[in-house]
N, C-alpha and C positions, 0 to 999 in steps of 0.2 A: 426441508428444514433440518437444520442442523442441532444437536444436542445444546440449549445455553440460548437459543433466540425463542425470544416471547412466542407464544403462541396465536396473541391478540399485541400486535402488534400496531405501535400510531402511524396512520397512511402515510406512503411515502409524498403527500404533498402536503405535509405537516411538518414544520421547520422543525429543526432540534431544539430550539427553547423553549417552541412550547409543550415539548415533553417534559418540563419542567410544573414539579404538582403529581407528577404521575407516580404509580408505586408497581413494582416487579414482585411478583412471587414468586421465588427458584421452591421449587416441588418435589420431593420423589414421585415417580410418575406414576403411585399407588394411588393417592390424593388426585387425579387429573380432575375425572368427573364430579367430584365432591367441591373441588374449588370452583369450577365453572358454573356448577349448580347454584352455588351459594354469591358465586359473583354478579350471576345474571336474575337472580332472585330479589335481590338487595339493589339491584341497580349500580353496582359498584362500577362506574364505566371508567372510571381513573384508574383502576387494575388492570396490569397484565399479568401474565402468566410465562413460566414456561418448566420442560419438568425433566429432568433427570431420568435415567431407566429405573423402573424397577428392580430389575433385577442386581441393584447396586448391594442390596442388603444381605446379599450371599455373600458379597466382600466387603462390610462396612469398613474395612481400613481406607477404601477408594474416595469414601464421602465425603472426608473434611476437603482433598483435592481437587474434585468433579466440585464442587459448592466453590470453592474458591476461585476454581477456571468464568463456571457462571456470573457468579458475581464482578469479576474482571472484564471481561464482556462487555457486562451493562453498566456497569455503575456511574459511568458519563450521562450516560440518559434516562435516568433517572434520579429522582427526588430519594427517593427510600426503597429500599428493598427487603421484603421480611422473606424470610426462611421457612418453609413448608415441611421441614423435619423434625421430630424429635432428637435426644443421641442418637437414637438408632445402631446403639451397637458401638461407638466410635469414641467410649471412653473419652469424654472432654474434648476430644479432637476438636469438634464440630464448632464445640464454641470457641476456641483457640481462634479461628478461622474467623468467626466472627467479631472478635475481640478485637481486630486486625483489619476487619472492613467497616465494621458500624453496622452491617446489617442486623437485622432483630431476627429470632427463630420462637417458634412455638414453644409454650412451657410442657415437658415432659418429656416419660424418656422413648417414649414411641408412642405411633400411632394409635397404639390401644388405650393407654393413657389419657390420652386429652381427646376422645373420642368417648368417652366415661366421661373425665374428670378424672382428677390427681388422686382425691382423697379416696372416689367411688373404688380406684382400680387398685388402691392402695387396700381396701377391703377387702374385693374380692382376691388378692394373693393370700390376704392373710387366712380369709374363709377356706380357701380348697388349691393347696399348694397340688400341682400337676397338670394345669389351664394349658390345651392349646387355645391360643383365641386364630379366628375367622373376622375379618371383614368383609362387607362386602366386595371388595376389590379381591382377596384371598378367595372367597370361595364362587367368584365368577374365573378364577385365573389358577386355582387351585393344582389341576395336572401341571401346567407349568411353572408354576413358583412355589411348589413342596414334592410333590410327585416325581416332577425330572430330575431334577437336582437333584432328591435324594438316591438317584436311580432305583425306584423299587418298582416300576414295571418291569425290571430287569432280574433284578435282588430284591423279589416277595420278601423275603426271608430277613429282611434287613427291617423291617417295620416292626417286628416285635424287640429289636434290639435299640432304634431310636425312641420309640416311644414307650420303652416299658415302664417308664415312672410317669405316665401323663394317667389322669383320671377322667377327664372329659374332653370334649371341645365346646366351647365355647364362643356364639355368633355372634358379634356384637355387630346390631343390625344398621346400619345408615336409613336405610328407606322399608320401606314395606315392599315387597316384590316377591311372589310368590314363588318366581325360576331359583333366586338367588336362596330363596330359603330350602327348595329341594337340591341343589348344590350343596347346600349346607351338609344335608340329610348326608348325601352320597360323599361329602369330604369324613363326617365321621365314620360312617361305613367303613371306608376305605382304613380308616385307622382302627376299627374295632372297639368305637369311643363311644359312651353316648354323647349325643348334643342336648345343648341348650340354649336358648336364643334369649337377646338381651336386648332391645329395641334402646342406641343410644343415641338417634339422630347424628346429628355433625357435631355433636359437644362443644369443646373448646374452640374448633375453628371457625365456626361460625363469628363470636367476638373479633377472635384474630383478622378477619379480612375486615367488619365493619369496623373494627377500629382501626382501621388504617386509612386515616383521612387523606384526601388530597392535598397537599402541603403546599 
């Protein structure tokens, strides 16, 4: 499977028209498990998926053009297509992109955001400026999407100098799981942070996939 095809795909003895009613998720592929959970939870069987890497957020300039390549792809078959990103980093970009397609994207400006709620995450910045936040996707994937990049298995020495203004970490929990919560434990470790855990279910994406009818 190639970067940009659904993941749940309509079988190939299903005409192209009657893909017609159906709705695409383009994803960062941080969101994979969280959208699949909540699609198959819901019954949402008019949704597809499909999800972009992760690790696009290291270069969020790439976003607004990976979303746009996606969306070109599918947008013949399908009815609608929502957006599984916040900015993300991409200063307006993102919606530029969608301005330009009609797809729809999640409200906020990342994934910690409408995983809370707008207003909640909008509090806790103003409560304790220095948050790294964790989700559970971060802190199941943690060595490789903060640890490598920043090369500090290489350059210990480098961790007191990225994060000398942060004051916590921060788990904002999807599910209750006890591995992911000592992950947690071991990602603040690693930074010398205390944790705290914040149990926020799916928040806003939850709405976001049920309200996206079959059309």
């Amino acid at each position: 499977m190639t970067v940009g095809e659904p993941l749940f795909p309509v079988g190939p003895d299903e005409a192209a028209d009657n893909r017609i009613g159906r709705v695409l998720v383009i994803a960062c592929g941080a969101l994979a498990r969280e959208i699949v959970a909540l699609r198959d939870s819901n019954g949402l069987d008019h949704v597809d998926l499909t999800c972009l890497p992760a690790q696009l957020h290291n270069t969020p300039d790439k976003i607004p053009d990976a979303v746009r390549r996606a969306i070109r792809l599918n947008q013949d078959a399908y009815s609608r297509i929502l957006i599984g990103y916040g900015d993300c980093g991409t200063g307006g970009l993102l919606d530029k992109v969608l301005e330009e397609t009609g797809a729809e994207r999640i409200e906020g400006a990342h994934c910690y955001a409408f995983f809370t709620g707008l207003e909640a995450f909008s509090q806790l910045e103003d409560d304790q400026l220095g948050t790294f936040y964790l989700t559970d996707f971060l802190a199941r994937h943690f060595q490789t999407m903060v640890i490598e990049p920043l090369g500090l298995d290489w350059h210990p020495h480098l961790r007191d100098l990225y994060f000398a203004h942060y004051t916590r970490v921060l788990y904002l929990a999807q599910t209750e799981n006890s591995e992911l919560e000592e992950a947690a434990h071991q990602a603040a470790a690693r930074l010398d942070l205390p944790l705290e855990i914040r149990r926020t279910g799916y928040g806003l994406l939850a709405p976001f996939l049920s309200e996206a009818p079959s059309a």
